[in-house]
C-alpha positions in Angstrom: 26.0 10.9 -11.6 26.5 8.5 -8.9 24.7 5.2 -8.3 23.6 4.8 -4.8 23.0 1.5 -2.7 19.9 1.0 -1.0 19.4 -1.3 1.4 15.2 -1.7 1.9 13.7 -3.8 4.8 10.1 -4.6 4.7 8.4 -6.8 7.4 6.1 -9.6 7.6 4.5 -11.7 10.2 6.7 -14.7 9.2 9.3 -13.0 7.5 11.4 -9.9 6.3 11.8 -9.2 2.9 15.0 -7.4 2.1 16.2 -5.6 -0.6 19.6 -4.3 -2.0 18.6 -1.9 -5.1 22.3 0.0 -6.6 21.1 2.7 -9.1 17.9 1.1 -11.3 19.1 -2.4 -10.5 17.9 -5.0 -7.7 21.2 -6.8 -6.9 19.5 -8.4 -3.6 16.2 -10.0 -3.1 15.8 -12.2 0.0 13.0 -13.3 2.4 14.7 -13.6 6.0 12.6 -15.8 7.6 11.2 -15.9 11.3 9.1 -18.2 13.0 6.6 -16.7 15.1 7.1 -19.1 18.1 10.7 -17.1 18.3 9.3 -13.9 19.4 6.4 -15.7 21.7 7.5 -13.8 25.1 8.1 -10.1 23.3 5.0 -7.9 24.4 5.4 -5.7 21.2 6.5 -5.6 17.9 9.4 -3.7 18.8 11.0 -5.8 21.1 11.4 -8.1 17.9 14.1 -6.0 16.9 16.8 -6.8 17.9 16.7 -10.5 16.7 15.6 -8.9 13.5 18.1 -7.1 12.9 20.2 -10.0 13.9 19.0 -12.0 11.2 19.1 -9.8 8.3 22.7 -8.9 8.9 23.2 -12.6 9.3 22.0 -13.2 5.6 23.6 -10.0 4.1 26.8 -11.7 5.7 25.8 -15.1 4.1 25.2 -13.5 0.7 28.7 -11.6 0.7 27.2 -7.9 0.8 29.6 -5.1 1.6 27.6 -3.1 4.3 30.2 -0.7 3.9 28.9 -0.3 0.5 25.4 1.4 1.8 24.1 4.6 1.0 21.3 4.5 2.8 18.2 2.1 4.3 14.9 3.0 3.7 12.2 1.1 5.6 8.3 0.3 5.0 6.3 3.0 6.8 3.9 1.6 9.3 2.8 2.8 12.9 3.0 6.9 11.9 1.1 9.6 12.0 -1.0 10.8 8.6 1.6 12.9 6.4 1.5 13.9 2.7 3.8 11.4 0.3 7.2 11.8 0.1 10.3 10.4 1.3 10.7 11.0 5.2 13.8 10.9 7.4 13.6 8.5 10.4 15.1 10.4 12.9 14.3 9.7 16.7 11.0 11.1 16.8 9.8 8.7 13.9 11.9 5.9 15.6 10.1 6.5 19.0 6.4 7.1 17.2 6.8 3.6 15.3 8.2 1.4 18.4 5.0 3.0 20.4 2.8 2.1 17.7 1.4 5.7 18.1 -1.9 5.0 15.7 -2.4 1.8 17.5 -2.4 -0.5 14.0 -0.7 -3.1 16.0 1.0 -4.8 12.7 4.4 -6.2 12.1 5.2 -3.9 9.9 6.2 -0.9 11.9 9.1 -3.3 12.1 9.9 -1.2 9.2 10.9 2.0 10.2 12.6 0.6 13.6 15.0 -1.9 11.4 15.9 0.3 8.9 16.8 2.6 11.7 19.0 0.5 13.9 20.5 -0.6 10.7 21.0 2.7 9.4 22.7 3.7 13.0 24.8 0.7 12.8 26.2 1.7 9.8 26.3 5.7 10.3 24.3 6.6 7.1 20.3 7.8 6.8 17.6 5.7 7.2 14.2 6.9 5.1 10.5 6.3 5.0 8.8 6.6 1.3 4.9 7.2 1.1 3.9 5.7 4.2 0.3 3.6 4.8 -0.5 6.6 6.5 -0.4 8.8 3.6 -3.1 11.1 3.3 -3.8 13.9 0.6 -7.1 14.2 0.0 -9.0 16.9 -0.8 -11.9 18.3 1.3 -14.8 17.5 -0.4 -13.6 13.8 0.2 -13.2 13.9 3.4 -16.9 15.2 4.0 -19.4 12.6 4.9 -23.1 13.4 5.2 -22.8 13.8 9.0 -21.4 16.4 11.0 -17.9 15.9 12.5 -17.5 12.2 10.7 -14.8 12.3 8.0 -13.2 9.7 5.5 -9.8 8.5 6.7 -7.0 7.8 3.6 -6.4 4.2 3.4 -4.8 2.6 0.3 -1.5 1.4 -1.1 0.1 4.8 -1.3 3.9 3.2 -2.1 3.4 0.9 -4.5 0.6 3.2 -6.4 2.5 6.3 -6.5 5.9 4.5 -7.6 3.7 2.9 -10.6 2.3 6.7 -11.4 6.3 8.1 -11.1 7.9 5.6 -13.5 4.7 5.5 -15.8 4.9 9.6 -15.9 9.0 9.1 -16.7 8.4 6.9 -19.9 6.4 9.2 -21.2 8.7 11.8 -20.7 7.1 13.8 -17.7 6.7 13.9 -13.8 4.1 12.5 -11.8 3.5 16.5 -10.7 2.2 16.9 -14.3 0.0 14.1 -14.6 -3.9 13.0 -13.6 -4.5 9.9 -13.1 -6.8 6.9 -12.2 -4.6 4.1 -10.3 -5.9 0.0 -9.6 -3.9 -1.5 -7.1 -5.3 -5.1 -7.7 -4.4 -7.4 -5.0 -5.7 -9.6 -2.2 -7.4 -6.4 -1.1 -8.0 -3.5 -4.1 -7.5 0.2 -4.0 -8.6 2.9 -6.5 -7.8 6.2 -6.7 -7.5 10.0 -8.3 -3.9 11.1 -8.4 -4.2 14.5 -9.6 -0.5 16.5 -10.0 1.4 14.2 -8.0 -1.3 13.6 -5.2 -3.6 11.2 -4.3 -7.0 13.4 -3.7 -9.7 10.5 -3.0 -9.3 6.9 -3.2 -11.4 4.0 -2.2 -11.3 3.0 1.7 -9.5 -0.5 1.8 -10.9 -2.6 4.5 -13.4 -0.3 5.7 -15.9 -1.6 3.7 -15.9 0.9 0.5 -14.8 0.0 -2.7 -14.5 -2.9 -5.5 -15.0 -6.4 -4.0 -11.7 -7.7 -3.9 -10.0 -11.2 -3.2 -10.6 -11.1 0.9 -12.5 -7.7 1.1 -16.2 -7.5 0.7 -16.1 -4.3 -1.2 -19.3 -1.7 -0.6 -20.9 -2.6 2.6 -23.6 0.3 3.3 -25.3 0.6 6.5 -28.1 -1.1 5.9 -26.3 -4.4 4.9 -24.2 -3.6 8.2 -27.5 -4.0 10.2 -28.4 -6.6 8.0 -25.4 -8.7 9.5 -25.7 -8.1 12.5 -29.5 -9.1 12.9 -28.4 -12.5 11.2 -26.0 -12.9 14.7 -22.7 -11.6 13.3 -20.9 -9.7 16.0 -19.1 -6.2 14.7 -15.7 -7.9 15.0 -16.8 -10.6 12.4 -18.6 -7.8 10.1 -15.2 -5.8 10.0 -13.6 -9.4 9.4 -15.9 -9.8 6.6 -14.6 -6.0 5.1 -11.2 -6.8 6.1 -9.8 -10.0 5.4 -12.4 -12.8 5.0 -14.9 -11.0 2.6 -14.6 -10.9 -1.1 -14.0 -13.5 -3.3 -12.6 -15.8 -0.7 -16.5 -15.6 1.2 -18.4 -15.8 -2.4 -16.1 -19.0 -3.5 -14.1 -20.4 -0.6 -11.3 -19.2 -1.6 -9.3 -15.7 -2.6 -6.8 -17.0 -5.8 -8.2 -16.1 -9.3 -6.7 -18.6 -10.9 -8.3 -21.5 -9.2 -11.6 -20.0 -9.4 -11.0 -18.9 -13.3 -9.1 -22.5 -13.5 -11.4 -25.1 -11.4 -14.5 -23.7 -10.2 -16.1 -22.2 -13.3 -15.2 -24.9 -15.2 -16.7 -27.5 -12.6 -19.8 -25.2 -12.8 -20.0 -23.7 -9.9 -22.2 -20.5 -11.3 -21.8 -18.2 -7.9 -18.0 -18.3 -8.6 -18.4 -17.4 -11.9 -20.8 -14.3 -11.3 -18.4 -13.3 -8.1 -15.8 -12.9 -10.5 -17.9 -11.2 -12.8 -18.9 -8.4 -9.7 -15.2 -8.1 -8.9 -14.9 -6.8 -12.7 -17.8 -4.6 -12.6 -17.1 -2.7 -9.2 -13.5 -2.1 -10.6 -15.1 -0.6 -13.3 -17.8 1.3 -11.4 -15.2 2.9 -8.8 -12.5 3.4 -11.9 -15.3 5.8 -13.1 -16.0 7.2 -10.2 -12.3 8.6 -9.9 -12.2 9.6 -13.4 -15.0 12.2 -12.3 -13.4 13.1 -9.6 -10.4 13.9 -11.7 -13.1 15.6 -13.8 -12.8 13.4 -16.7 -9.3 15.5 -16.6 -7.6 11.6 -17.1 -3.8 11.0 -18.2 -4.1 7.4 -18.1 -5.3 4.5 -15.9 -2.7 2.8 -13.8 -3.2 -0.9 -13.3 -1.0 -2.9 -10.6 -1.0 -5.5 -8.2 -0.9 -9.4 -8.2 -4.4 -9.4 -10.3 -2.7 -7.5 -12.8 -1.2 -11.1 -13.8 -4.4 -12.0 -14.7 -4.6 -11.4 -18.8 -8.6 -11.9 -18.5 -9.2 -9.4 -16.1 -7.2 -7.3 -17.7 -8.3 -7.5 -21.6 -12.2 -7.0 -19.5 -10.8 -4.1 -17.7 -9.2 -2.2 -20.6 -12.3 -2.9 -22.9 -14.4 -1.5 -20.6 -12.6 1.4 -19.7 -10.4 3.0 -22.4 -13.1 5.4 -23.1 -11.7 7.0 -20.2 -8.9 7.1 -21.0 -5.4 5.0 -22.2 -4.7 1.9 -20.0 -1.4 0.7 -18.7 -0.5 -2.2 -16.9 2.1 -3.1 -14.2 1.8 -6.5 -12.9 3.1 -7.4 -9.6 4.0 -5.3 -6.4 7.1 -2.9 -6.6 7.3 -2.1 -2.7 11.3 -2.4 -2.9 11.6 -1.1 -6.1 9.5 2.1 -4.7 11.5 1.9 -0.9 15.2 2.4 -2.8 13.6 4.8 -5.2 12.6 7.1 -2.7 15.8 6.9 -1.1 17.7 7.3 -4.3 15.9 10.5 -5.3 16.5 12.3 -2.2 20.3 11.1 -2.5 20.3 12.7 -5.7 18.9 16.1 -5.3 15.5 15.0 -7.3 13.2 15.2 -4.2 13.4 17.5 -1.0 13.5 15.2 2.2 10.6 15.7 4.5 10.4 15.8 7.8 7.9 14.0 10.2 5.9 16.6 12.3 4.8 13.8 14.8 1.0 15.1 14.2 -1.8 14.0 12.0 -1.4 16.3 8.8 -5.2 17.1 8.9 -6.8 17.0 12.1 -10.2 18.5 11.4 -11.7 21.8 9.6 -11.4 25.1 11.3 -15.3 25.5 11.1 -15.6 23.1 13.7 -13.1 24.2 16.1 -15.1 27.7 16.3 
């Protein structure tokens, strides 16, 4: 069978990452850097593009890539519409929906899809989407909320989660389609959720203020701690900041990395580090739970990834306090361009049906309350 070359782009705020995957192997890993003051005068992210693109076939130049040699570019898919996972064509209605920043997320990374599209163009083959932020599967009863018309959004870390669950299900000799699992993406922010027979049914809300306290997320914030905050003189911009970005570990200690806190500050004493870190363990276990009974105690394995997966402490608490649930695995680190060439590749290959992007949300709402 052939081998196919996948060129992945991935933006950042100060930088692109790009990837060159051929068949299992990552031939190309390279940060194309940008500075910020650069793109001072462009009103949106879009009009970043062009020097983007400038750039990264710059360094593919530098580093003596063949373009010619492509198969395909498959982008990071920000600034779409909700869709079920999968690998998606970017075709022009994708292209236009990304560069309009249709869902109004206002984040570099709808660079993504735009890139890998001009790029694609350039070079006359197919540019691709896989498992987009966006991605949303859930099953009814986790949508509901306890007040009419008011429903849970999906927001988690759909491509680097469901790549984990598709190679995990290959080593043991089955597909992701067969499998039920609990997945812990473990990063500066932390998702958990049920994947039952290849989709993700509920999962924690990152950055809305449910789930495990993370690094820079506060975790559970009900309502009453919301009113709480704001009758201490926080404004609702700085209690979403606190859910967000500046909650979490980084609030409780000063600081979001594990292995200073685990490394200076408990050492040095400080208790209030030591307990925050302590809570960050327990939550994870307490939502872990959580999705095992949503998966009806029905649980394959438990999926750990993410930077915190590093952490052999964390870990070794985490497994000894949730194998009863069921095995646990663990694959450190984050394998966005692993999972943006796989997607790619599997659609090359036959493996996977390519979707395509209807340009609407793919729930919007339950019939009962359009009567």
């Amino acid at each position: 069978m052939a081998e196919y070359t996948i060129l992945t782009v991935n933006p950042g705020s100060t930088s692109t990452k790009v990837g060159l995957v051929k068949g299992e192997e990552l031939l190309l890993d390279l940060n194309v850097d940008t500075d910020p003051a650069e793109f001072a005068a462009c009103k949106t992210f879009g009009e970043q593009a062009p020097a983007r693109e400038q750039k990264i076939m710059d360094m593919l130049s530098e580093a003596d890539v063949d373009i010619s040699q492509i198969d395909a570019v498959s982008g990071r898919g920000v600034g779409v519409h909700s869709c079920e996972g999968g690998t998606y064509l970017i075709d022009d209605l994708v292209y236009d929906h990304a560069f309009n920043d249709v869902i109004g997320i206002n984040h570099v990374a709808t660079l993504g899809i735009i890139l890998a599209k001009r790029i694609a163009d350039k070079l006359g083959k197919p540019a691709y989407f896989v498992n987009p932020v966006s991605t949303d599967e859930l099953c009814d009863e986790a949508r509901m909320t306890g007040v009419k018309g008011l429903y849970r959004p999906s927001r988690a870390h759909p491509l680097n989660m469901k790549q984990v669950a598709i190679q995990h299900s290959k080593l043991q000799g089955k597909r992701y389609e067969e499998c039920n699992y609990v997945i812990m993406h473990m990063g500066g922010g932390i998702s958990v959720g049920a994947h039952r027979k290849g989709k993700a049914i509920d999962q924690t809300r990152i950055g809305d203020g449910q789930g495990p306290i993370s690094p820079n997320r506060a975790g559970d914030i009900c309502t009453a701690d919301v009113l709480t905050l704001l009758k201490r003189g926080l404004s609702l911009d700085e209690v979403k900041g606190l859910c967000s970005r500046k909650g979490g570990l980084v609030d409780l200690c000063g600081t979001d990395d594990v292995r200073k806190i685990r490394g200076e500050l408990i050492p040095a004493g400080d208790k209030r580090a030591a307990m925050a870190l302590n809570a960050m363990e327990y939550t994870l276990v307490k939502w872990a739970s959580m999705m095992a009974g949503a998966l009806k105690g029905e649980v394959d394995a438990i999926l750990m990834t993410g930077g915190l997966a590093h952490d052999k402490v964390l870990v070794e608490q985490l497994k000894a306090d949730l194998e009863w649930i069921a095995p646990v695995y663990v694959y450190p680190g984050s394998f966005e361009t692993e999972a943006l060439a796989s997607g790619a590749m599997r659609v090359l290959k036959g493996e996977e049906d390519v979707k395509h992007y209807s340009g609407k949300p793919v729930w919007d709402g339950f019939d009962f309350d359009k009567e």
